[in-house]
VOGU-3710 file (C-alpha; in Angstrom, 3 decimals, decimal comma):
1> xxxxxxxxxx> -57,467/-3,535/28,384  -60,689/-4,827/28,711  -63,052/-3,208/25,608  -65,113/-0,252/26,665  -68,905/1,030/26,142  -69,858/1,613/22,836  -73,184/0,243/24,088  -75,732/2,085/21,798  -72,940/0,941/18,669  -72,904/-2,786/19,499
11> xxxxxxxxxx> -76,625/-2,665/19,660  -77,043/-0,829/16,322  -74,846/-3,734/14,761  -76,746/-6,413/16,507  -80,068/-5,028/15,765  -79,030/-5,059/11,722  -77,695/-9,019/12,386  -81,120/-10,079/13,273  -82,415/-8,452/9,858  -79,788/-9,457/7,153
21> xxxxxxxxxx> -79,126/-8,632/4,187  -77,993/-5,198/6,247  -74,881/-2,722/5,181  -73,807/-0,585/7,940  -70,645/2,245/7,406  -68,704/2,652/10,418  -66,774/6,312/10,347  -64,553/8,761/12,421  -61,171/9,391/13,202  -58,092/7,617/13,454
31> xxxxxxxxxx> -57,560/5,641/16,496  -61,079/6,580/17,871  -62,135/2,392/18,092  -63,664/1,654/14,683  -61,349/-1,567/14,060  -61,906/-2,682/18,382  -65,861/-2,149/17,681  -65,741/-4,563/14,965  -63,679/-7,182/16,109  -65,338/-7,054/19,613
41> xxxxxxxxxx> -68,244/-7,878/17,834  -67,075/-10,300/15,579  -65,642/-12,202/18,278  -69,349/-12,993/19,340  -70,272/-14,701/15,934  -69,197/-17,501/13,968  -69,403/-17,216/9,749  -67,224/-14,155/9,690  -64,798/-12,549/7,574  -62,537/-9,408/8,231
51> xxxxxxxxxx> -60,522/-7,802/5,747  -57,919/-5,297/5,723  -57,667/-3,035/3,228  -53,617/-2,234/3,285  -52,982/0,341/0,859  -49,311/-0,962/1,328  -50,033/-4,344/-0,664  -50,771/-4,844/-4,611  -54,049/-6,381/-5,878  -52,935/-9,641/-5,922
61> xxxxxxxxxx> -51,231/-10,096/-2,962  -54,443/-8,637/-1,179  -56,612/-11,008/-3,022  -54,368/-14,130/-1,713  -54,340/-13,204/1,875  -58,200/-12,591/1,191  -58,803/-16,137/0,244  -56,774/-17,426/2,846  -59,210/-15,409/5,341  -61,884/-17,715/3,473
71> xxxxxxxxxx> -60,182/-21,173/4,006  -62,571/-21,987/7,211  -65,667/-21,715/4,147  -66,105/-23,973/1,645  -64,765/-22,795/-1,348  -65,673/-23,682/-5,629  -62,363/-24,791/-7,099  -62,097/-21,856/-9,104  -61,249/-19,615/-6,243  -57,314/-20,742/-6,168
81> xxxxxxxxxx> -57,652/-18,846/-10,181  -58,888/-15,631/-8,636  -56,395/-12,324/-9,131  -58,743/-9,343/-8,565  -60,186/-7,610/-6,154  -63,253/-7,469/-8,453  -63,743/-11,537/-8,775  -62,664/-11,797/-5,333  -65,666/-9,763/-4,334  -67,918/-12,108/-6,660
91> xxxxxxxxxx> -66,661/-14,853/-4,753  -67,788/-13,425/-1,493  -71,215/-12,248/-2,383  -71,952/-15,982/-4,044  -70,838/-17,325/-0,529  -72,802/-15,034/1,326  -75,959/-16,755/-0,417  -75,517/-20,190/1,162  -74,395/-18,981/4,675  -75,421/-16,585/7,313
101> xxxxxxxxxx> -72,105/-14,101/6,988  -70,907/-11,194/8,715  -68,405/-9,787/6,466  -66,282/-6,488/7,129  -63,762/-4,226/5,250  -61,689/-1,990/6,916  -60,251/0,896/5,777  -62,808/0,041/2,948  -62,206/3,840/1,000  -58,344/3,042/0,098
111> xxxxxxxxxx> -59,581/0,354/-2,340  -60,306/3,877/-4,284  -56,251/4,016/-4,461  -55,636/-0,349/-4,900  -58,722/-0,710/-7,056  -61,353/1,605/-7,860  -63,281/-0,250/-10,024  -64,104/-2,736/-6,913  -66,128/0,580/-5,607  -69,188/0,120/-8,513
121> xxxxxxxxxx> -68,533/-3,959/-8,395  -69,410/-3,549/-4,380  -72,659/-1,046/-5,905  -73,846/-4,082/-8,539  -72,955/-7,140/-6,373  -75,544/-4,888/-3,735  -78,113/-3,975/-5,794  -78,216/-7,472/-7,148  -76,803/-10,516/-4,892  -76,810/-9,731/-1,530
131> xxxxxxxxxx> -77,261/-12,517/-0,217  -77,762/-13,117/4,164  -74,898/-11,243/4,718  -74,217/-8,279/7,424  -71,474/-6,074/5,633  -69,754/-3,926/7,650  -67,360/-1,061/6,641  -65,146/1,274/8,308  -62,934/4,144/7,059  -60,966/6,725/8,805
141> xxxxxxxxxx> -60,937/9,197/5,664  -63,846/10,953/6,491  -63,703/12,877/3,412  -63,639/9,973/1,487  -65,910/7,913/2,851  -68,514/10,547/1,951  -67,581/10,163/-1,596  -68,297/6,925/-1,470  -71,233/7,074/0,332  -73,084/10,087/1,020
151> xxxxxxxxxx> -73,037/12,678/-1,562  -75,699/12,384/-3,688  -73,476/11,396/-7,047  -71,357/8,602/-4,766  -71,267/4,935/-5,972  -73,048/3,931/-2,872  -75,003/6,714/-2,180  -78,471/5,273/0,094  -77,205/1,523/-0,120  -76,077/1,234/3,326
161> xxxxxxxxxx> -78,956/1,106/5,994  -77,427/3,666/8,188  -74,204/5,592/8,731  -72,222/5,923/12,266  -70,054/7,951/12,793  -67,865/7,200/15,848  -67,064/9,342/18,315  -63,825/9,988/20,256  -64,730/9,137/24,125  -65,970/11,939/26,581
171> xxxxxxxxxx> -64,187/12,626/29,311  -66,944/10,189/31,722  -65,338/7,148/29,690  -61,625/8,085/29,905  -62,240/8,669/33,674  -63,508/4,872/33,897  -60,567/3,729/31,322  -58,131/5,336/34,068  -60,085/3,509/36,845  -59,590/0,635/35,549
181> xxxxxxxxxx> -55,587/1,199/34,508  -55,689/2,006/38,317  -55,116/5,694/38,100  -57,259/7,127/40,854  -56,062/10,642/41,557  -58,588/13,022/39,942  -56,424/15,573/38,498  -53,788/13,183/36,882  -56,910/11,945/35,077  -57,575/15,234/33,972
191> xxxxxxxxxx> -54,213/15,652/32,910  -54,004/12,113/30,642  -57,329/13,687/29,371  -55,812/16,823/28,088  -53,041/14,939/26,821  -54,873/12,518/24,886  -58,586/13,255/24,641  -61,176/10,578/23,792  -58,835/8,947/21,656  -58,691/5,078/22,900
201> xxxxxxxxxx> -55,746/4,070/21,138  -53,809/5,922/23,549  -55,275/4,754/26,467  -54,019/1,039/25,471  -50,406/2,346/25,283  -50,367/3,617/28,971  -51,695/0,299/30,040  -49,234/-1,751/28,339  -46,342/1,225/28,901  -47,485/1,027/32,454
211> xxxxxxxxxx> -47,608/4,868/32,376  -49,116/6,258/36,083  -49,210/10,291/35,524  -48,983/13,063/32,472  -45,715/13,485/33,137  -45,088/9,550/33,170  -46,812/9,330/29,967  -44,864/11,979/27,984  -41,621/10,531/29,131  -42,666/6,694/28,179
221> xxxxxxxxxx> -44,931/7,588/24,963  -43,072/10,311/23,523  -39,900/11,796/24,561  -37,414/8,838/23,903  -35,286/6,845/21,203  -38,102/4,087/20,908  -41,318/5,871/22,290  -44,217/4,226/20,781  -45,883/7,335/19,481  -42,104/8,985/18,226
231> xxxxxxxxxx> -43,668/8,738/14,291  -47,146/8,547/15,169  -47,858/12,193/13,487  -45,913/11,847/10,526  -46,999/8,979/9,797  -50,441/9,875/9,464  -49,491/12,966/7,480  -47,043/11,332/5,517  -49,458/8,455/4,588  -52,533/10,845/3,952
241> xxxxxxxxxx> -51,228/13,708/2,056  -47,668/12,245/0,895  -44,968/15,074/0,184  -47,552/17,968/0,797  -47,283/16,778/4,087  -44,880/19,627/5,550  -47,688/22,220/4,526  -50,271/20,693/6,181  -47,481/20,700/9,760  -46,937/24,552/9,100
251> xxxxxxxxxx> -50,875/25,259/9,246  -51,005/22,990/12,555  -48,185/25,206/13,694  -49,856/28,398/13,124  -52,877/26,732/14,634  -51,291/25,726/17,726  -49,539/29,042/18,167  -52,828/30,631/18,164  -52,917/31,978/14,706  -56,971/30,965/14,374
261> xxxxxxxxxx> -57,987/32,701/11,045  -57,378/31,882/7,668  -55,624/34,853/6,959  -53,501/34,753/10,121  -52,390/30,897/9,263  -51,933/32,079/5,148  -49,654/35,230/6,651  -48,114/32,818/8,696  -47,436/29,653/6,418  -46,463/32,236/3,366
271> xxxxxxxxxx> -49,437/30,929/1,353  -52,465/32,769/0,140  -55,716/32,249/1,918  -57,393/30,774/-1,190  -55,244/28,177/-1,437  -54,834/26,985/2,076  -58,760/26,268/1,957  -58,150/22,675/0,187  -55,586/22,102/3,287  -57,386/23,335/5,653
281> xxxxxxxxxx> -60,521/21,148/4,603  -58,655/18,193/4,261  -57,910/18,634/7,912  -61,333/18,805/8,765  -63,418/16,783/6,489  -60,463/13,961/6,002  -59,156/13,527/9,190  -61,191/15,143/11,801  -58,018/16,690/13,386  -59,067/20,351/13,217
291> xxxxxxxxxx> -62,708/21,960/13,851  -64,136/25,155/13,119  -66,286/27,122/15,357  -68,111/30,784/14,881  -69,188/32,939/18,095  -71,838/31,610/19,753  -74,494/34,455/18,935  -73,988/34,441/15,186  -75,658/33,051/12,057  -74,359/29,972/10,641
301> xxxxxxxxxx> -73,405/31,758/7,559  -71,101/33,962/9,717  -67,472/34,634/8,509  -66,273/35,577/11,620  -65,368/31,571/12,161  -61,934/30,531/14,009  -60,232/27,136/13,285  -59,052/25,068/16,172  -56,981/21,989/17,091  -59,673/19,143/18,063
311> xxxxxxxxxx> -57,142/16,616/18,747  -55,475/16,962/22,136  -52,271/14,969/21,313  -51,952/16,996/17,975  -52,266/20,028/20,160  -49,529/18,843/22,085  -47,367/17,479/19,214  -47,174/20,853/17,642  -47,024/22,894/20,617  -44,104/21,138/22,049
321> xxxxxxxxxx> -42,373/18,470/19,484  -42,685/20,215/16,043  -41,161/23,770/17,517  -38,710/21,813/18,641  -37,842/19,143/15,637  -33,846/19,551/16,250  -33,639/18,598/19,447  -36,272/15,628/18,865  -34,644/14,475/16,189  -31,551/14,321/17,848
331> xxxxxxxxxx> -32,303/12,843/20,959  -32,198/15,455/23,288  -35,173/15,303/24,977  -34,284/17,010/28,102  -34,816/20,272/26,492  -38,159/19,777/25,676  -38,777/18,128/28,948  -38,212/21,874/30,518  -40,020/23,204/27,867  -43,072/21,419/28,469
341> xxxxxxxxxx> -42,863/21,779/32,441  -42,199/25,703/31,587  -45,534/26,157/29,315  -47,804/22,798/30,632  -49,928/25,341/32,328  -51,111/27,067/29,171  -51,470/24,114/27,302  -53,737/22,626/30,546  -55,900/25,891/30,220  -56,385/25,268/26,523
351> xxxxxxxxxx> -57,771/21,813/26,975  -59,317/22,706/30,266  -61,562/24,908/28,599  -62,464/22,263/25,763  -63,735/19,715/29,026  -65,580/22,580/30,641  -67,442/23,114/27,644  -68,001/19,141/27,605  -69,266/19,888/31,085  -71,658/22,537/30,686
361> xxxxxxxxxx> -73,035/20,304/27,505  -73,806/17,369/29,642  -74,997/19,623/32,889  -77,451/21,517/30,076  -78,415/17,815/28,735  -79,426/17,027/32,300  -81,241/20,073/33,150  -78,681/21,101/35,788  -78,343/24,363/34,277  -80,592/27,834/35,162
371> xxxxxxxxxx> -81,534/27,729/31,478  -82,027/24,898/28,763  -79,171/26,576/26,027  -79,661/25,201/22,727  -76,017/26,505/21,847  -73,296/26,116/23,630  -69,534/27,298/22,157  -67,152/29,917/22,285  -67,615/34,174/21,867  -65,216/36,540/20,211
381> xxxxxxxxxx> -65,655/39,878/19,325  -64,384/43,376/19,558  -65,019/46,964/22,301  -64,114/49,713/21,668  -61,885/51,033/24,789  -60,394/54,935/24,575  -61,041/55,147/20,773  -59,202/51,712/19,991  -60,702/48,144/19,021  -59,952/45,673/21,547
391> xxxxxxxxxx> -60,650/41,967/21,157  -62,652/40,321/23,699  -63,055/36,418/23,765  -65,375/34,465/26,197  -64,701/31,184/26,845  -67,922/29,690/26,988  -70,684/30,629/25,814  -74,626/29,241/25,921  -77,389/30,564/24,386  -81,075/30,211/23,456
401> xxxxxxxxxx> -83,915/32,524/22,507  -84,240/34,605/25,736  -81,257/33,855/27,678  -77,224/33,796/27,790  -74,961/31,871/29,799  -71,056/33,299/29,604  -68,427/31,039/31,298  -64,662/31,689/32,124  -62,191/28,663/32,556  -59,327/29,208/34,758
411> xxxxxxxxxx> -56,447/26,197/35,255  -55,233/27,613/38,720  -55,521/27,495/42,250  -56,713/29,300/44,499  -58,973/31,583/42,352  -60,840/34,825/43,490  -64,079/34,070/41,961  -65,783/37,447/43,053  -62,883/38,891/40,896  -63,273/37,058/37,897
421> xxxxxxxxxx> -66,794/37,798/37,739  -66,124/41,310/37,639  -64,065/40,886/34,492  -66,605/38,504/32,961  -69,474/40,652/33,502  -67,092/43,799/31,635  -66,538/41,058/28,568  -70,063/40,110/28,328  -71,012/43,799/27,843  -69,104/43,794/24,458
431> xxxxxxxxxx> -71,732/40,781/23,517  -74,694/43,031/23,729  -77,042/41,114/24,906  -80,666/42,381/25,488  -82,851/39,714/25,006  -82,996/38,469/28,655  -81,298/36,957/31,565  -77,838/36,590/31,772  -76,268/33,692/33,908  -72,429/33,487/34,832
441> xxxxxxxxxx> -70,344/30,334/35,516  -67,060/30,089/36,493  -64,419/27,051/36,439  -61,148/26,651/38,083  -59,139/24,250/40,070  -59,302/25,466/43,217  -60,858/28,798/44,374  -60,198/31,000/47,627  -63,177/33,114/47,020  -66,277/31,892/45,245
451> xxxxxxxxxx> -68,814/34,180/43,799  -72,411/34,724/44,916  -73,424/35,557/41,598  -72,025/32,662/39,517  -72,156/28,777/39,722  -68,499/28,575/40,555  -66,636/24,408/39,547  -63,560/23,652/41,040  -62,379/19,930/40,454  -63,716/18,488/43,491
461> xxxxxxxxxx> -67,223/19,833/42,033  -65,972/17,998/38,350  -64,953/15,337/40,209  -68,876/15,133/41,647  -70,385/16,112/38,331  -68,722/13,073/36,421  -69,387/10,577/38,653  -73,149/11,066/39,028  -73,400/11,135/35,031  -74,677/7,851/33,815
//
């Protein structure tokens, strides 16, 4: 696959080349392209040096392969006597002041675990021998990497000239990915897209798995003896949080089952709600894989706030694999083969309603909208209805000073919009709004009736929408 946008990225790097010394962090999750960004810009340049941190390896047999990455640079004879990751770093500073270098550590925030002192040796070789190098990092620990370098106490903190954090791709991207894998039909793209999200990674193992639909995908990728992505989940939770990892798979669980609250996923887990927070933050801040979200029209400070899944194939994973372990583990993949044909449809609305609300961002950003909303997100609250509390949720929801925008997302066919927008207009009343207009969208796949009073998508009108975005 050939390597994908990343435009304003490249040029962020390229503009810091032309200005060495320059130290640029390059963040976000796992798999999102942080380790493709660098080498597809390395592979422009000549005077480079990538290293690997592998948390797998000691110190010294890191340090040898290390020098061996070197042997294209001249080297002082005492270099074959180096045994440290701190001396090895001396070495590479004192080279980086006789050549023009681009020099770049991934996974740089697990040298915390091989060798933390190599952290302040980085800080003094910095602040005092930089040299004409371009040093670029990446880490996937999100949590960590802000020790390192952005809370005011880290090591690090205000060395490096800026800080990217790397986002998974929008749906725009994945749709030209698919182009180019040569999968054309519209709604199978939409289905990869729920599968996988932005996530890249993914998107190379259907090219090289020659993988043509969802259902192609999950059979190739997932549900058999020696599918490439069998492990890929416990892996990352077994590498991250070691044998705490099965806690941190029961509060996915609850999330996926739609148990959103803290106290819902601490009933649920058989743990008290003060101490899932250092899970549940280590799912957030670490590895990106859940978000939190409060209703639209409250203050930030709100505690109303709902955790969600923000990875698609974790969504997946735990909806369909980790319910069903036994029969994974044992091979029989048939069952959850029905299984997932049985519930796809729910787990298509879920995501459906996370690339509507990418929609409605990037129609708002364009000015396509009735309103400019300067928040756009979800809206849950409670009516009362024949002397009883009854939860209400909205599945989009924009807002700004004077106006309102509510939005329902529907994954069927044939929808009756004039219908729906008599139930949206009853949930919107538990919202209260009296500030101004109110505006009504609604999204489905297909619809037999549309609405007069709503801006009504179906996936022909998606289909539109993304191609026309540049």
């Amino acid at each position: 696959m050939r390597f994908f946008d990343r435009k304003a990225e490249l040029e962020e790097i390229e503009l810091l080349d032309k200005k060495k010394p320059s130290f640029l962090v390059i963040t976000g999750r796992r798999r999102v392209g942080k380790t493709e960004l660098i080498l597809h810009f390395l592979s422009k340049r000549t005077n480079i040096a990538y290293f690997f941190v592998d948390d797998k390896k000691n110190e010294l047999l890191l340090v040898k392969e290390y020098l061996e990455a070197l042997r294209h640079f001249s080297l002082p004879a005492f270099a074959k006597d180096i045994t440290t990751i701190d001396s090895f770093l001396a070495l590479l500073f004192e080279l980086a002041k006789d050549n023009d270098m681009v020099i770049a550590f991934d996974e740089f925030q697990r040298f915390m675990k091989i060798s933390p002192s190599a952290i302040n040796q980085f800080q003094k070789l910095w602040d005092t021998n930089k040299g004409k190098m371009l040093l670029l990092i990446s880490g996937s620990s999100i949590g960590m990497i802000k020790k390192i370098f952005i809370e005011e106490k880290a090591p690090l903190f205000k060395r490096a000239d800026n800080i990217i954090t790397l986002q998974p791709f929008r749906f725009k991207q994945v749709y030209e990915i698919l182009d180019n894998l040569h999968i054309k039909d519209f709604e199978e793209k939409l289905k990869l897209y729920f599968l996988f999200g932005g996530t890249i990674y993914y998107y190379r193992l259907i090219e090289k798995y020659d993988a043509k639909n969802f259902e192609d995908a999950v059979s190739k990728l997932i549900l058999r003896d020696l599918a490439p992505l069998k492990t890929e989940v416990r892996d990352i939770f077994v590498e991250e949080f070691g044998k705490e990892h099965g806690t941190y798979y029961e509060i996915l669980h609850a999330i996926s089952t739609g148990k959103s609250t803290k106290k819902e996923m601490a009933d649920f887990v058989h743990v008290g709600e003060t101490s899932l927070s250092p899970y549940i933050m280590d799912m957030k801040d670490l590895l990106g894989i859940i978000s939190y979200s409060i209703p639209v029209t409250e203050p930030a400070k709100s505690k109303k706030g709902r955790y969600f899944t923000a990875e698609s194939f974790f969504n997946f994973w735990f909806r369909f694999i980790y319910r069903n372990m036994s029969s994974y583990e044992g091979g029989d993949y048939k069952i959850i083969e029905e299984k997932v044909n049985e519930q796809k449809s729910a787990f298509f609305g879920f995501e459906f309603e996370k690339l509507c609300m990418e929609i409605i961002a990037e129609e708002n950003k364009n000015g396509r909208l009735p309103a400019h909303f300067t928040k756009i997100g979800k809206w849950w609250g409670h009516i009362k209805e024949a002397g009883q509390k009854k939860e209400v949720e909205i599945d989009i929801a924009a807002v700004n000073e004077r106006e309102i925008l509510f939005a329902e997302c529907k994954w069927k066919d044939n929808i009756d919009a004039e219908a729906i927008l008599l139930e949206l207009k009853e949930k919107a009343k538990a919202v209260g709004w009296n500030k101004g207009a109110e505006y009504y969208a609604i999204f489905a796949k297909s619809f037999r009736r549309r609405a007069k009073d709503a801006i009504c998508f179906d996936i022909k009108d998606l289909h539109r929408i993304v191609n026309r975005q540049g």
